[in-house]
KOLLUM-958467 format. One line per 5 residues: number of its first residue (from 1); for each residue z, y, x of C-alpha. Coordinates in steps of 0.1 Angstrom, whole numbers, plus 5000, padded with zeros to 4 digits. Layout:
KOLLUM-958467
NUM = Z,Y,X  ...
//
This chain:
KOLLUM-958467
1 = 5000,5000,5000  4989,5029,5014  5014,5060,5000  5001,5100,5005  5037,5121,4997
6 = 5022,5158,4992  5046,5188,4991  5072,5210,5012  5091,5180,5028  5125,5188,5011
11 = 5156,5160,5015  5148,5141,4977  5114,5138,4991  5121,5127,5022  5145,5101,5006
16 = 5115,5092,4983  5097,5087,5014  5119,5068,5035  5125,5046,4997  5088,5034,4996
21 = 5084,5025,5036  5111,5000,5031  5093,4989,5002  5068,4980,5026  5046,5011,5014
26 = 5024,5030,5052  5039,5065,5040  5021,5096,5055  5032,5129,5043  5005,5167,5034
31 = 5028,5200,5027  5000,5212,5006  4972,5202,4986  4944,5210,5008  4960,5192,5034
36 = 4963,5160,5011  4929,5167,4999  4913,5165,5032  4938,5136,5050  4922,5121,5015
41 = 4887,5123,5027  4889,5112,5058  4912,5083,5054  4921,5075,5017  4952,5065,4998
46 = 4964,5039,4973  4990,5065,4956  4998,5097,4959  5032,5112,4952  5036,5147,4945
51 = 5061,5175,4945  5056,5189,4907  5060,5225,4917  5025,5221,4937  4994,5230,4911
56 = 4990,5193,4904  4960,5199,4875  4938,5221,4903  4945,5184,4924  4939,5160,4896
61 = 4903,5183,4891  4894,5179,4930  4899,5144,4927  4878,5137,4897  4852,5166,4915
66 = 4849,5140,4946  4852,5110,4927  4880,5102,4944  4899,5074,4922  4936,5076,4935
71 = 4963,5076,4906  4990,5103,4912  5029,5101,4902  5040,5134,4901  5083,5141,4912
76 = 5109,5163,4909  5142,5172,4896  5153,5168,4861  5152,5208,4858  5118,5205,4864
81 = 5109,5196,4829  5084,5213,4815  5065,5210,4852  5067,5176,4843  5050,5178,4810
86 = 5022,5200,4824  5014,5173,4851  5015,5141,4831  4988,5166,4806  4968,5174,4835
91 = 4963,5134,4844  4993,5120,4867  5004,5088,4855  5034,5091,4857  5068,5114,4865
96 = 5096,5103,4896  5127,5119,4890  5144,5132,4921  5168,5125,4936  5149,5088,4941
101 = 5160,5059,4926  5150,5025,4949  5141,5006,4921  5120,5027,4902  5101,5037,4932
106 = 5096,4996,4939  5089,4992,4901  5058,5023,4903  5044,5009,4940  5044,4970,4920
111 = 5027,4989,4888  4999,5000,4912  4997,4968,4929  5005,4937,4910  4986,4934,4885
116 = 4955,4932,4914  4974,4909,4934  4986,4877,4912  4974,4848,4919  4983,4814,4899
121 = 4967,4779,4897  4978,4739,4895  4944,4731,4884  4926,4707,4913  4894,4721,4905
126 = 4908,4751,4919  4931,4738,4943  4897,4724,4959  4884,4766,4964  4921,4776,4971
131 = 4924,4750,5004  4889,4758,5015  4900,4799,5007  4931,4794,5033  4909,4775,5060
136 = 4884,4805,5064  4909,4834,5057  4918,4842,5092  4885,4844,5103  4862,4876,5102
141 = 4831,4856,5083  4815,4875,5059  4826,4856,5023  4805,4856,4990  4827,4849,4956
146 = 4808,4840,4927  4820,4827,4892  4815,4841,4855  4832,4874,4848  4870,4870,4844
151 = 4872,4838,4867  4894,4861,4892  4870,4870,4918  4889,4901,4929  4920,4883,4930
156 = 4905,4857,4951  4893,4885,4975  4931,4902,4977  4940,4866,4983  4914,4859,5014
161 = 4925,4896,5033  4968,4889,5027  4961,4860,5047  4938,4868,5070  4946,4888,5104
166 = 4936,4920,5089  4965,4921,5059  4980,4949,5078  4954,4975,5070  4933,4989,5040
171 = 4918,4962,5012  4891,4983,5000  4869,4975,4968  4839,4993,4957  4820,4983,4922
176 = 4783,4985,4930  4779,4981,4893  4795,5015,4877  4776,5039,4899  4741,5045,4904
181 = 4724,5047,4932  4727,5082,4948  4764,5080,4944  4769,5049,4955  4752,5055,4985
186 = 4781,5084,4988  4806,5061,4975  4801,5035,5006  4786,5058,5033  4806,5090,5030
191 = 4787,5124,5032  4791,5155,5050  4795,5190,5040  4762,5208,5019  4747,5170,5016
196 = 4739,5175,4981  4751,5193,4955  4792,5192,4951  4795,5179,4986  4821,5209,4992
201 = 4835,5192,5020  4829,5158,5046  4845,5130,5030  4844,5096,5041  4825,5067,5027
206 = 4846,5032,5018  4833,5018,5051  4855,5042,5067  4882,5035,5045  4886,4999,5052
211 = 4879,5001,5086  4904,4976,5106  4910,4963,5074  4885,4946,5047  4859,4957,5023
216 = 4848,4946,4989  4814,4950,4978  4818,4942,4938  4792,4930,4919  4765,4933,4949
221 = 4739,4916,4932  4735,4949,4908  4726,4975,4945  4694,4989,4943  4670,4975,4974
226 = 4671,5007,4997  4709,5006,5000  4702,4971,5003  4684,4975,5036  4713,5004,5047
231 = 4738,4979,5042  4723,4954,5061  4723,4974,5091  4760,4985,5088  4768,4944,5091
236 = 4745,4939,5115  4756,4969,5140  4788,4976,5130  4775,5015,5123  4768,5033,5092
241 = 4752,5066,5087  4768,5096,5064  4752,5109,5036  4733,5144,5052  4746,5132,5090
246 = 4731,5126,5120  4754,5108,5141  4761,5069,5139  4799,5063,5132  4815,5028,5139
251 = 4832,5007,5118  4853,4978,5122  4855,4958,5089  4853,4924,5072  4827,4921,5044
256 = 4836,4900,5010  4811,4897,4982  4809,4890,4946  4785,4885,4922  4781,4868,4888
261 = 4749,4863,4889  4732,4833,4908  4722,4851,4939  4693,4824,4951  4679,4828,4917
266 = 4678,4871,4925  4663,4862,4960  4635,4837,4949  4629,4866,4917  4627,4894,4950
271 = 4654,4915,4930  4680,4905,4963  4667,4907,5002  4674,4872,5017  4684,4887,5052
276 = 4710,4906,5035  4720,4871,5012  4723,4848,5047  4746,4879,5064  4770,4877,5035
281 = 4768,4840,5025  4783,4828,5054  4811,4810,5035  4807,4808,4998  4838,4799,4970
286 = 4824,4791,4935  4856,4804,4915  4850,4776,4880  4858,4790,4850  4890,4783,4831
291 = 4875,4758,4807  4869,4735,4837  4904,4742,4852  4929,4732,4817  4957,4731,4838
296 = 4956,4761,4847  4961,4779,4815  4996,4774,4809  5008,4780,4841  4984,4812,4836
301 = 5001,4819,4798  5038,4812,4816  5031,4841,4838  5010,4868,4822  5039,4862,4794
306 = 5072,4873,4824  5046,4899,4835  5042,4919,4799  5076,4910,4789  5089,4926,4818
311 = 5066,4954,4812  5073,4961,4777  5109,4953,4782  5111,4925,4757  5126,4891,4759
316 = 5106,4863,4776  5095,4839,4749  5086,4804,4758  5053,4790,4738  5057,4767,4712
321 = 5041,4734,4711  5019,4742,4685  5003,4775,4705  5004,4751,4737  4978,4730,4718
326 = 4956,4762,4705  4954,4774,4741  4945,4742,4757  4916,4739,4728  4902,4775,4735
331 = 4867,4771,4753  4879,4808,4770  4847,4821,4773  4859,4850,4789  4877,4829,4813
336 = 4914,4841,4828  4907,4881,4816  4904,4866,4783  4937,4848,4785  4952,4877,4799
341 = 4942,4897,4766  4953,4872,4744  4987,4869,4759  4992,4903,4762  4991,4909,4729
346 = 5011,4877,4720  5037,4889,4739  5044,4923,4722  5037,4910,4685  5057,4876,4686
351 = 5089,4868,4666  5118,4845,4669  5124,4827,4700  5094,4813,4707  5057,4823,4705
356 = 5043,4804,4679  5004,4803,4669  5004,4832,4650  5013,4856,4679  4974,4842,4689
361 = 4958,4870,4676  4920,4858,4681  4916,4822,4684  4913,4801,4653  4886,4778,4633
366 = 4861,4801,4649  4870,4776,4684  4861,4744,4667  4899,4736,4672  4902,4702,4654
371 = 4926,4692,4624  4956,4680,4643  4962,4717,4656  4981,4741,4640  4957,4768,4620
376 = 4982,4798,4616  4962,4823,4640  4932,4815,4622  4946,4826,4591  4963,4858,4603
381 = 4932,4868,4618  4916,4864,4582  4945,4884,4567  4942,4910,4592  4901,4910,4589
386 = 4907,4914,4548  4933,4945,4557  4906,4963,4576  4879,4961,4552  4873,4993,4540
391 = 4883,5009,4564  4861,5034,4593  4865,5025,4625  4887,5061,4633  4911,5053,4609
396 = 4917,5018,4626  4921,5033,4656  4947,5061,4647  4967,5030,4634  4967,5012,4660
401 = 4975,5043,4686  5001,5051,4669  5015,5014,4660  5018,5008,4696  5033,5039,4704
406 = 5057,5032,4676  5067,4996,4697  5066,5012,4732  5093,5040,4716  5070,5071,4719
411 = 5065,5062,4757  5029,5075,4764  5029,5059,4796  5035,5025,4785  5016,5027,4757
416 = 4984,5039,4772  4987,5007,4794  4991,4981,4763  4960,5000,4750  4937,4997,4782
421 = 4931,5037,4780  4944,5065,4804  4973,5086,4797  4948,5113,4795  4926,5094,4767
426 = 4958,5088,4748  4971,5124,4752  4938,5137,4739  4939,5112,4707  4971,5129,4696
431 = 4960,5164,4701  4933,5152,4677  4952,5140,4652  4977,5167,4656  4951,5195,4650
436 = 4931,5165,4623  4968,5169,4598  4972,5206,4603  4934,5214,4591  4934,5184,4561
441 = 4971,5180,4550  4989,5145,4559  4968,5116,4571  4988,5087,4561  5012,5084,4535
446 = 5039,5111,4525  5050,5128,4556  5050,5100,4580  5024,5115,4602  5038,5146,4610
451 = 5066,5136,4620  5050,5107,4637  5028,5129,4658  5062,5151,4663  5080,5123,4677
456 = 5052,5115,4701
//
């Protein structure tokens, strides 16, 4: 975890500092935004901590301006209240009270981390990729992951660099599928100042970022064939070239790969250079998907269930016999992210002390499950189809933005992470809904809503 502390190095903040180190955290400290901002460009960061009485909206702005994607946890003392309400609205994720507290500064590094990090399996189809995974770790061979979407290929990469003899610095990911072309080029290369338009200042490329450490080139199969040929070069020589610069810079780095897609098949169709396949498929792990791994889905369930428990601050429910069976019959087309979703949500809407089948919102007679197991999700999910008809899509939204904040007790933070949306996106739903009552009267029944949207 690599931590950037910005702000006037006071004694809480130094204490914060010294908190996260010996949480195993590589701390470096900026007394101003511009310094952060250009330590930021020419190394990168994981997190960034910072002192609320800096201009924290003018940072969050520069970040999204550079496309830097760093989440920031803004700090400070309990008098600094309404500092702290103006930052969380401008974008951080979340507030550090000062003076620190060692456990919630462990609790917000693991928030950024975990989640990435977890890796779980009994299965000996995947035992099979796991034992070849820990042979080739320590070396510096280039590694292409491939699998269907949600088998864990990101996971698999974290795994590979923790054990290999690089774990000590940067794990760097870059999706080659969410940008186009011009920016990924920027994304991976860096670029220098006057480049192109925005380029307001040099800023290193992921290359850069990860060098000494390891690099992950997501989704490669989806980069256009003249960064293609670019890339190439960079594993070939070890050098890459800025965006707008004229001067080769070394890099020392481990390439991984991952792809969905069957890459001989994007060769022999001349979407994917073979040069460039051979460099990077010098070892290649097949991750299968979960339906040919069954037992691995309840040691999966058993720990995405302690993860959101612990999240949500609910007790951890075992799984009933009953839902055992419906999970082990669920083809899980979307593989482990798909059993992440479902768990997720079975955790915060279960009763009793177990988690019975109807706590598996989504999986039902629609599976083909046979007669002998239990058919209570099924029917929920029909009850809860027949209670949306009707309805517009908005409305069903609203509901279920403020139903969740209802369980997470008016935390927007939590919340926004049950919901897979930013703080940001979830801040700007209740401003519209806020301003949606005053112009049109109540939107739900009686008076609820206002003070709903007061509470929140």
């Amino acid at each position: 975890m690599r931590l950037l502390v910005i702000g006037p190095l006071r004694a809480p903040l130094i204490e914060a500092t010294r908190m996260a180190m010996q949480r195993g955290a590589a701390a470096t400290t900026a007394e101003s935004i511009a310094q952060g901002l250009d330590f930021l460009r020419k190394r990168g960061a994981d997190l960034l901590i910072v002192d609320v009485a800096l201009d924290i909206a003018a940072l969050i702005r520069a970040l999204a301006d550079e496309r830097i994607a760093t989440p920031v946890i803004a700090c400070g003392t309990k008098l600094d209240k309404d500092a702290a309400t103006a930052a969380i609205a401008a974008g951080a994720r979340d507030f550090l009270p000062l003076p620190p507290d060692a456990e919630l500064i462990a609790a917000m590094l693991e928030a950024v981390t975990d989640s990435k990090s977890a890796f779980v399996w009994h299965d000996p189809a995947m035992e099979r990729v796991v034992s070849l995974a820990e042979k080739i770790a320590a070396s510096d061979a280039s590694i292409m992951i491939t699998g269907e979407s949600g088998t864990g290929k990101e996971v698999m990469a974290r795994f590979l660099h923790d054990r290999s003899k690089r774990k000590a610095k940067p794990f760097v990911s870059v999706n080659c599928a969410a940008l186009p072309e011009g920016l990924l080029e920027s994304e991976l290369f860096g670029h220098e100042r006057g480049a192109f338009t925005g380029a307001v200042a040099r800023r290193i490329g992921k290359f850069e970022e990860a060098d000494g450490g390891t690099l992950l080139l997501d989704e490669i199969s989806e980069m256009d064939a003249r960064l293609q040929a670019k890339l190439l070069r960079a594993l070939q020589e070890r050098v890459i070239d800025r965006v707008g610069g004229g001067k080769p810079v070394p890099v020392d780095i481990r390439v991984l790969a991952t792809s969905n897609r069957k890459l001989e098949d994007e060769v022999r169709a001349g979407r994917f250079r073979q040069d460039l396949y051979y460099r990077l498929n010098v070892v290649a792990l097949r991750l299968p998907p979960l339906r040919e791994r069954p037992a691995d889905v309840l040691a999966l369930s058993a720990h995405f269930i302690q993860r959101f428990a612990a999240a949500n601050g609910l007790p951890v429910r075992p799984l009933a016999e009953a839902a055992k069976r419906q999970l082990l019959a669920n083809p899980w087309r979307g593989n482990v992210r798909e059993l992440e979703n479902v768990l997720h949500r079975a955790v915060l809407v279960a009763t009793g002390p177990e988690i019975g089948p109807d706590a598996l919102i989504g999986l039902g007679e629609a599976y083909g499950l046979g007669d002998d197991v239990d058919r209570a999700a099924a029917r929920a999910g029909a009850v809860l189809t027949r209670d949306l008809v009707g309805r517009s899509v908005a409305d069903v939204e609203r509901g279920l933005i403020l139903d969740t904040l209802d369980h997470c007790g008016g935390n927007r933070t939590h919340a926004a992470r049950v919901l897979g949306i930013s703080i940001r996106t979830l801040r700007n739903k209740l401003n519209e809904y806020a301003a949606q009552h005053d112009a049109a009267g109540p939107l739900g029944s009686g008076g609820g809503m206002a003070t709903r949207l007061a509470t929140y």
